[in-house]
N, C-alpha and C positions, 0 to 999 in steps of 0.2 A: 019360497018360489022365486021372489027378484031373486036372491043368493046363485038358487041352480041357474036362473037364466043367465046371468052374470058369468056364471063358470062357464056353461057350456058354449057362450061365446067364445072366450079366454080360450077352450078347446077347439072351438072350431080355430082360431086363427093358426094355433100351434101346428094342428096337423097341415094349415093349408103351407103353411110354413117349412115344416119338414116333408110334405109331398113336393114341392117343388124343389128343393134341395136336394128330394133325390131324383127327382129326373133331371134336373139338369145336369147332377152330378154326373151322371149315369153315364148322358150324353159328351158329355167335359171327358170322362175318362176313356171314352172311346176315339174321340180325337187329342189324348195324351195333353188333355189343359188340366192346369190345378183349379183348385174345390172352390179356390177364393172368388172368380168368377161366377158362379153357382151362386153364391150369399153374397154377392154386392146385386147381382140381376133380380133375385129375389127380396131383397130391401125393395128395389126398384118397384116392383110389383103390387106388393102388399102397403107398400107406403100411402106418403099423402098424394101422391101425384100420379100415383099407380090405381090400384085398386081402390085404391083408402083403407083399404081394414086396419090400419094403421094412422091414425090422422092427430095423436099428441107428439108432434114434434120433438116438446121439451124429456118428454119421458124415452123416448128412444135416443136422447142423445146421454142423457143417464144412464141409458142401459149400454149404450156405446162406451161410456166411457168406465163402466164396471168391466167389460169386456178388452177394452187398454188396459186399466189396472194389470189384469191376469195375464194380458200376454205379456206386457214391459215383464213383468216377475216371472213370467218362465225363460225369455231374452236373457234377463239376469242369469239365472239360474246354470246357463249354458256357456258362460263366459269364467273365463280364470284371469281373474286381473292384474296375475304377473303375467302371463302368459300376453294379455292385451300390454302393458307395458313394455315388453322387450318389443314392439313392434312403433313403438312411440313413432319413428320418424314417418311413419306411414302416416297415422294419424292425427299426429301435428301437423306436419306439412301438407299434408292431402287435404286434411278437413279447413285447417285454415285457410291456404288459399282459396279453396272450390267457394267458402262464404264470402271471402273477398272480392272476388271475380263476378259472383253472383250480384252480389251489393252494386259492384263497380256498374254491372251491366243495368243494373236498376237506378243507378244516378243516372245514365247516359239516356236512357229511354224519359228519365222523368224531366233533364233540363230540356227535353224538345216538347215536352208534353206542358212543363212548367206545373210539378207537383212541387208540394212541399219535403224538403229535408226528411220528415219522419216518416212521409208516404214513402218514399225511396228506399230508404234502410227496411221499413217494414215488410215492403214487398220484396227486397233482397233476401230479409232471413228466413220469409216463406218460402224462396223458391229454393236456398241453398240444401233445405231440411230434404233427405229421402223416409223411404216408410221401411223402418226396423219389420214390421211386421209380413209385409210385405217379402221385401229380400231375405229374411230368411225362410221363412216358407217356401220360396221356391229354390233358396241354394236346397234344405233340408229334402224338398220333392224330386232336385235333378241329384242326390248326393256328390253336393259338390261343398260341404259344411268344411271338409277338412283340406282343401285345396289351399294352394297359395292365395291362389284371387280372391275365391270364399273368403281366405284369414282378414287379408287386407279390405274386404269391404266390409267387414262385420266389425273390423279396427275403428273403418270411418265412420260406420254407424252410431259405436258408442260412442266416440267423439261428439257425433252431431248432439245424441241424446246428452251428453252432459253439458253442451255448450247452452242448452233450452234455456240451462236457467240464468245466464246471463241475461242472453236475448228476452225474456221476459221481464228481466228486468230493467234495461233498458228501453224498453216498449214501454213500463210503468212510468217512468218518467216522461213522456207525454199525456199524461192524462189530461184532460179537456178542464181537470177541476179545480189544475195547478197539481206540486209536486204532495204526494200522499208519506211524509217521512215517516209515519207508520209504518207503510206498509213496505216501504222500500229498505228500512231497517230489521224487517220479518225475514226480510225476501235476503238480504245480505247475509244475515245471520244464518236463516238458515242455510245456502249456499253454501256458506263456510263451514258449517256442522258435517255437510254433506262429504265435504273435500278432506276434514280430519278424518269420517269415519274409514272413506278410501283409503286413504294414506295408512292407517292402521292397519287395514286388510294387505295393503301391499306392504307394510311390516311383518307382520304376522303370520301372513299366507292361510293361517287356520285358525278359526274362531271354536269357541263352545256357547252355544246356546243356551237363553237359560231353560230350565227343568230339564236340561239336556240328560241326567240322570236318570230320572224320575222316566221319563219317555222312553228311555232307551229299549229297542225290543219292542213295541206297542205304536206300529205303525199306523193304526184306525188314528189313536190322539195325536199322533204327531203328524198326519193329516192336516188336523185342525190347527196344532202347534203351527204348523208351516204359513196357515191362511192367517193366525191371527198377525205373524210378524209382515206379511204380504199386505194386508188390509192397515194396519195399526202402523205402518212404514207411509203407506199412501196419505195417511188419515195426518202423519203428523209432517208430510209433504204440503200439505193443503194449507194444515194453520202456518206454515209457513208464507203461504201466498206461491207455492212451486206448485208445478205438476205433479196431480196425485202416481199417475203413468211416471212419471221422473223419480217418487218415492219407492215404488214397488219394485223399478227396475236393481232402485238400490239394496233392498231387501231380496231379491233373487241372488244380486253378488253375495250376501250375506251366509242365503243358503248353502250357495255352491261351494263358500270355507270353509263349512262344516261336516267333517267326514261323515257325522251320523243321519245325514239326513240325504247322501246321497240318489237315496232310491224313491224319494218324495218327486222328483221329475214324474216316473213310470206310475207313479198312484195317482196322479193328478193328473195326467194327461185325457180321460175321457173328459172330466169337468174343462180342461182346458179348451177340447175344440168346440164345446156348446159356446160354453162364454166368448173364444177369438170369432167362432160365426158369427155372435152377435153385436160383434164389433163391425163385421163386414155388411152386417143388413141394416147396421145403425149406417155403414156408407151410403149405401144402397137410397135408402129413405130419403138421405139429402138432397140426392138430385131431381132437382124439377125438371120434369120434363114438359113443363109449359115455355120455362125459362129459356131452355135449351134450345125449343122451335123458335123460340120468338129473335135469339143472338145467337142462333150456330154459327153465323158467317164468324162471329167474333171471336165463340167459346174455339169454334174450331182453330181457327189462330194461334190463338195464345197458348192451345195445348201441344200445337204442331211447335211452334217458337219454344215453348218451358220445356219439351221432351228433348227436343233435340239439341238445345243450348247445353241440358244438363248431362245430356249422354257425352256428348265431344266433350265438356270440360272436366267430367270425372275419367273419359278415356284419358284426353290429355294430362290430367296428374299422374294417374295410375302408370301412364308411359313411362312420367320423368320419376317415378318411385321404383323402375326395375323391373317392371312386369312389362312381358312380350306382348308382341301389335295383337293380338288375339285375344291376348289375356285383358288389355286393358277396354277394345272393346267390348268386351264380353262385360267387365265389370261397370262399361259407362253405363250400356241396356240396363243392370242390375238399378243401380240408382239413379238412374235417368227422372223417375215421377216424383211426386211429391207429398210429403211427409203424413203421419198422424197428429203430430206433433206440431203441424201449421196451421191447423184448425184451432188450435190452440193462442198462437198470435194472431193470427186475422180475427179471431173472437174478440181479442185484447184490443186489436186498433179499431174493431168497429164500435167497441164499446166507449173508448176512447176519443171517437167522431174523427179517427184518424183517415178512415175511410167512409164513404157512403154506401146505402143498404145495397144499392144497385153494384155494384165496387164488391162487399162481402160476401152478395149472392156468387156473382161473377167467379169470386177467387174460389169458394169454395166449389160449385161446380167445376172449374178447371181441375181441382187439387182432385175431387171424386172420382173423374176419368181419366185423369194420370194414374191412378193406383188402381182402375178398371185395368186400363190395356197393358199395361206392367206385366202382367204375364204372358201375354199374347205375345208382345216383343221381345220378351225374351226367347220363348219358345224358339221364336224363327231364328232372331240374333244366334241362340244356338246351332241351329239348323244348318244357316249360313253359313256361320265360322266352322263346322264342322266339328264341335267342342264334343267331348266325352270326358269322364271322369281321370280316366289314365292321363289323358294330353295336359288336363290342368295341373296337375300334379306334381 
């Protein structure tokens, strides 16, 4: 009896979960918004600050981040990393400056503020980060994946995701408890495992899997084949001390060299938008909406200040990298918000006492409603510039 009561809550939460997903969808699709919307308002809802039917925190951020796992590894999946190399000066020059400029902007605000050094840089490399996930789902929704501007900001994207594991590591080294040469000799090493294995791939261009024989033909196992290299990439991202999200992404590149397992994208793609929802409702969930009443004068600020800083400084690179006044506004809207992948370091510094709870509350509701209205502004950003598929092109 506890057993069935148990389920049947379990049940009730799922349906109220997937009945509001589709009406708002429903509604989202009638004024031509993407789905992401839908499952971040619905996090909102059912979460701790919403409804409550959701009120364990830590286990929605688990579920959030099984949900990262899966999308970094379909992100992977979709990228050819010669193909992202011949585009290098975009993504060197773009990605570097934009976290430079970012950083720079984050000294300037902190010497009048009078933070410390590693609050500066921290809050630099959270802001410099956009959301992979995010950008492409909506280039993918407006087809605009195979555009010029598309190429080049899915260039910067992977830049940013590879640069994580610096900046993580770096972040490590403030720890409150002194330096951890454990852990920072994990985190090195593996970094560097990470950077051979690419390098081979961009050798190589084509990998074979193993059991890739054995599999051949027998796309049910090689389903699973595909999760365990996705999950067991993640898993050995982690003993690393990296992002499990940083592992998978690199096991997506993995798949993509692999002729035989081409069509693993198209088998995987229902599993995929359960688990990306559940990444978005793990957004959703974060924001308090207590928090929000209590410092909108603030939260609003700093979202209006982070959106628009970041829009103009990824328009202004994209300028000076060759793409026209149109294209590069269109690309600042694209990565104007901020990251999955900052949630990531602002966890690191709060854990670190590099900031305070109020400070980590703060960043992460900014970061939650930058990756809200992200589609919104693009929508119209498009609208405005009068973008279609043909003109990027």
């Amino acid at each position: 009896m506890i057993l069935l009561t148990a389920m049947g809550s379990q049940l009730n939460l799922l349906l109220a979960v997937c009945g509001l997903i589709l009406i708002l969808g429903l509604l989202l699709k009638r004024a031509h918004q993407p789905y992401i919307i839908a499952y971040i308002l619905t996090g909102v809802a059912v979460g701790p600050w919403g409804f409550g039917l959701v009120t364990d925190t830590h286990r929605v951020e688990l579920i959030g981040e099984m949900g990262l796992i899966i999308l970094m590894f379909f992100i992977g999946m979709e990228i050819s990393l010669p193909d992202f190399v011949k585009k290098w000066r975009v993504a060197v020059f773009g990605t570097g400056l934009q976290v430079a400029i970012s950083v720079l902007a984050m000294a300037l605000v902190g010497y009048f503020l009078d933070w410390e050094f590693k609050r500066m840089l921290l809050l630099g490399f959270v802001i410099s980060l956009s959301s992979s996930a995010v950008v492409i789902k909506l280039l993918e929704d407006n087809d605009l994946l195979s555009t010029r501007i598309g190429q080049n900001v899915i260039s910067i994207l992977i830049t940013q995701d590879i640069l994580i594991v610096p900046m993580i590591i770096i972040m490590s080294l403030f720890d409150q408890g002194g330096l951890d040469y454990e852990k920072i000799s994990l985190q090195v090493v593996g970094g560097g495992l990470m950077i051979l294995l690419l390098l081979y791939l961009l050798k190589n261009k084509t990998i074979r899997l193993p059991f890739n024989d054995q599999l051949k033909g027998d796309q049910e196992l090689q389903v699973f084949g595909g999760l365990i290299i996705c999950f067991g990439m993640a898993l050995l991202s982690s003993f690393f001390e990296l992002s499990a999200g940083l592992g998978a992404f690199v096991a997506g590149l993995l798949v993509h060299a692999s002729p035989a397992t081409h069509w693993l994208y198209d088998s995987l793609k229902s599993f995929r938008i359960v688990l990306v929802s559940v990444f978005f409702l793990s957004v959703g969930m974060l924001i308090n909406i207590e928090f929000i009443r209590d410092n909108w004068m603030i939260i609003g600020s700093l979202v209006l200040a982070v959106y628009l800083s970041n829009m103009l400084i990824n328009a202004f690179l994209l300028k000076m990298l060759g793409n026209t006044g149109k294209e590069s506004l269109f690309g600042g809207a694209l990565l104007a918000q901020i990251g999955e992948f900052s949630f990531v370091l602002i966890s690191i510094g709060y854990h670190s006492s590099i900031i305070s709870l109020f400070s980590y509350q703060m960043t992460v509701i900014v970061i939650s409603i930058t990756i809200f209205i992200s589609p919104i502004t693009v929508f119209f950003a498009k609208r405005g510039l009068n973008l279609d598929p043909e003109s990027l092109n």
